[in-house]
N, C-alpha and C positions, 0 to 999 in steps of 0.2 A: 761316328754315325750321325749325330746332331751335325756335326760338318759338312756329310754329303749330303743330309735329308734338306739342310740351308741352300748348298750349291744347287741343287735338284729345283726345286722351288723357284728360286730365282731365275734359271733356265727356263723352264715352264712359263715363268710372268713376259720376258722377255719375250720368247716368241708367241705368249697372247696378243702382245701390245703390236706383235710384227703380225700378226694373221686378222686383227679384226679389225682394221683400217682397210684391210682387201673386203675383207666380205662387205662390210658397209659399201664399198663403193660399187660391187658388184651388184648388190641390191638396188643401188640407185640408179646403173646403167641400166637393169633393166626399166626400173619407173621411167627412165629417161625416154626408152626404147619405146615402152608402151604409149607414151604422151605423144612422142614422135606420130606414131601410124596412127594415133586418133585424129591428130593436125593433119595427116595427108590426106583424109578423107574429101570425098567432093563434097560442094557445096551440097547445100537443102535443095532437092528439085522443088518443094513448094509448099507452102508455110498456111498455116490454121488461121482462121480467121474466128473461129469459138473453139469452144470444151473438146474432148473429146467425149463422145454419146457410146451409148450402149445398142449394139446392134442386134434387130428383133431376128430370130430364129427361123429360118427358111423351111418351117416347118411347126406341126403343134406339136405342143409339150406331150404327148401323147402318141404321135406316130412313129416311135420306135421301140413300142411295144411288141414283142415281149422281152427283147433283149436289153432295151435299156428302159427303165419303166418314169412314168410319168412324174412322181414326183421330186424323184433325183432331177431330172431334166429342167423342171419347175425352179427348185431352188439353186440347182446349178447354174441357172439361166440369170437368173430375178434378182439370186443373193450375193451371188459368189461374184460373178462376173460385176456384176455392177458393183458392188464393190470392190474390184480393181479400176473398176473409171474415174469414180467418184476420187479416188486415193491416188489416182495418175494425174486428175487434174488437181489436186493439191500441193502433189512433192513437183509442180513443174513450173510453179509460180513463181516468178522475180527467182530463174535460171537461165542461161542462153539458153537453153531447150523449148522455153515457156511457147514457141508458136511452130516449133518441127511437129511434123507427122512423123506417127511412129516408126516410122521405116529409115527416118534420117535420126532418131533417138537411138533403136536398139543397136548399131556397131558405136556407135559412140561412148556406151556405159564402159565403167570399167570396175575395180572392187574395191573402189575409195567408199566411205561411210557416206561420200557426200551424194553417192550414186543409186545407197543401199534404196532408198523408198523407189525411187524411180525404175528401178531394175527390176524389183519384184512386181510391182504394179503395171510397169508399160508391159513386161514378159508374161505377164498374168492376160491384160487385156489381148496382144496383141495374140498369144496363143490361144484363147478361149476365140477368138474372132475367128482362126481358121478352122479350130475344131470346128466349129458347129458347121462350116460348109464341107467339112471331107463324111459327113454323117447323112443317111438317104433312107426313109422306110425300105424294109427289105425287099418290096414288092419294085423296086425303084432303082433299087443299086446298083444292077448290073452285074458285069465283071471286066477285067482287065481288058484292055483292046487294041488295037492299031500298034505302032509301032512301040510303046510304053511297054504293052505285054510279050510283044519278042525280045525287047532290051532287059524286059524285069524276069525272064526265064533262061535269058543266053546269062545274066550276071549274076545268081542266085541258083542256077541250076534248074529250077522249076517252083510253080507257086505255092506247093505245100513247104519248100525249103526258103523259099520267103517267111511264111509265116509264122517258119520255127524260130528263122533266125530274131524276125521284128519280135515275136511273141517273148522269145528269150533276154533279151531287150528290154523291155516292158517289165517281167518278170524280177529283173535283176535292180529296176531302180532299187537302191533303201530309201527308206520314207518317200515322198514326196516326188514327183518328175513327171519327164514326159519320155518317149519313144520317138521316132522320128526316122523317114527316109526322105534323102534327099539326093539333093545332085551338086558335084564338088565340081568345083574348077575346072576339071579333068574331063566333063559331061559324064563321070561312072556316075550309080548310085550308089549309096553309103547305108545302112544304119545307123544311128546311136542315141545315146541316152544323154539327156541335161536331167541335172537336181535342180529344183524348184520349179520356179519357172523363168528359167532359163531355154533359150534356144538358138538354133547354129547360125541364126542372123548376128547374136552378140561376139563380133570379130576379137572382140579386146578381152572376152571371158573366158570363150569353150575351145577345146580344143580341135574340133570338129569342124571347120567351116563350112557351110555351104546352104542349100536352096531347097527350104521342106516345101514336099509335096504329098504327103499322107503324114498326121501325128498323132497320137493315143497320148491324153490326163490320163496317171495314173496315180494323180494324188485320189485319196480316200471320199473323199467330196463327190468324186466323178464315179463311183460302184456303192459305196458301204451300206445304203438303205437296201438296195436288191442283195449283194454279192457278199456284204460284211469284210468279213476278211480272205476272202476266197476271190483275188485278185488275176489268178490262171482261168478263172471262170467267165469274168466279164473281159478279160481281153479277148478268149474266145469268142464270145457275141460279139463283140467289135467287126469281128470280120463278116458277121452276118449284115451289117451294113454300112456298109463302106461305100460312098459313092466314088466308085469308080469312074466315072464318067469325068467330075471333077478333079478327079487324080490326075487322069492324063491329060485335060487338057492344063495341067501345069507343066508336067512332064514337057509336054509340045512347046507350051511358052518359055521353057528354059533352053530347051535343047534349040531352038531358034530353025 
């Protein structure tokens, strides 16, 4: 028995030594792979001459009362957000990134450590920057229109099976995220969900690619003084103001 349990053993070492020479190298073809499509990327169409700034609100901290209320919006605004600027122009100092605008940063991250500050901060900044344009008093919002609304009803089926799906979406991040529709390569729209702040601009992270034109914070920062923990509740008022207007005309600028 000591004899076969010996031979056993040694079999077993021998094809460890034969299988993790593969995996290591499979591991490193894909780093290789992913470094690759970060280098084929185009150039920076056009490069920062300061900071990046914190952008005022197209709107008071007040006018999406009652569904999102003023003090959340206040600190949302003042605290949160600016502190992703402040911490974006930190981690981007004495890096080749230190003069991209953020649109030639977010596909170029990837989930090296040396990427972590930047990634959270520039996806912090650059998603709080659109939220606050896809947001409209409710008196202001609108609804779906023009071509955007026959596309968003022929591919969803209609706009309460929109809502279920985005809403379910929403619902389903754990902890921390966002929601998002967008438009893929293919001109469909999509759904889906990024953890943190993460979004489907970052080509090298998410498995999603593509072009948001509506997105919902559903990290706790963005409900918890009104909604607490009751997260089905403020995505609900989400759709009470939505400006649609701005939706499509994204919709428009992608679909060309």
């Amino acid at each position: 028995m000591e004899k076969r349990t010996f031979l056993k053993n040694g079999l077993l070492a021998v094809a460890g030594a034969m299988v993790l020479p593969g995996l290591k190298s499979c591991k490193t073809g894909s780093e290789t792979a992913k470094k690759t499509s970060m280098a084929n990327l185009p150039a920076p169409k056009n490069m920062r001459s300061g900071d990046f700034t914190l952008p005022p609100l197209p709107y008071d901290f007040a006018a999406l009362e009652p569904h999102f209320d003023k003090m959340t919006m206040e600190i949302h605004h003042d605290r949160h957000h600016a502190a992703y600027v402040k911490n974006l122009n930190d981690a981007v100092l004495n890096t080749p990134m230190a003069k991209f605008e953020i649109e030639d940063i977010l596909p170029r991250l990837t989930d090296a450590d040396a990427d972590r500050k930047i990634r959270n901060n520039g996806g912090g900044h650059w998603n709080h920057s659109f939220f606050w344009k896809n947001l409209s008093p409710a008196a202001a919002s609108g609804v779906p229109a023009g071509r955007f609304a026959t596309d968003l009803n022929a591919q969803f089926g209609s706009m309460d099976k929109f809502k279920e799906q985005f809403s379910t979406a929403g619902k389903g991040v754990f902890g921390s995220g966002w929601a998002w529709l967008c438009v893929g390569a293919d001109k469909k729209m999509f759904i889906s969900a990024t953890a943190n702040q993460d979004n489907p601009w970052m080509t090298g992270l998410v498995k999603q690619i593509g072009t948001p034109i509506l997105g919902l914070d559903v990290w706790e920062h963005a409900y918890y003084l009104k909604y607490q923990n009751k997260r089905p509740d403020y995505i609900s008022a989400f759709f009470n103001i939505i400006n649609w207007k701005e939706v499509g005309m994204r919709y428009e600028k992608v679909m060309g």
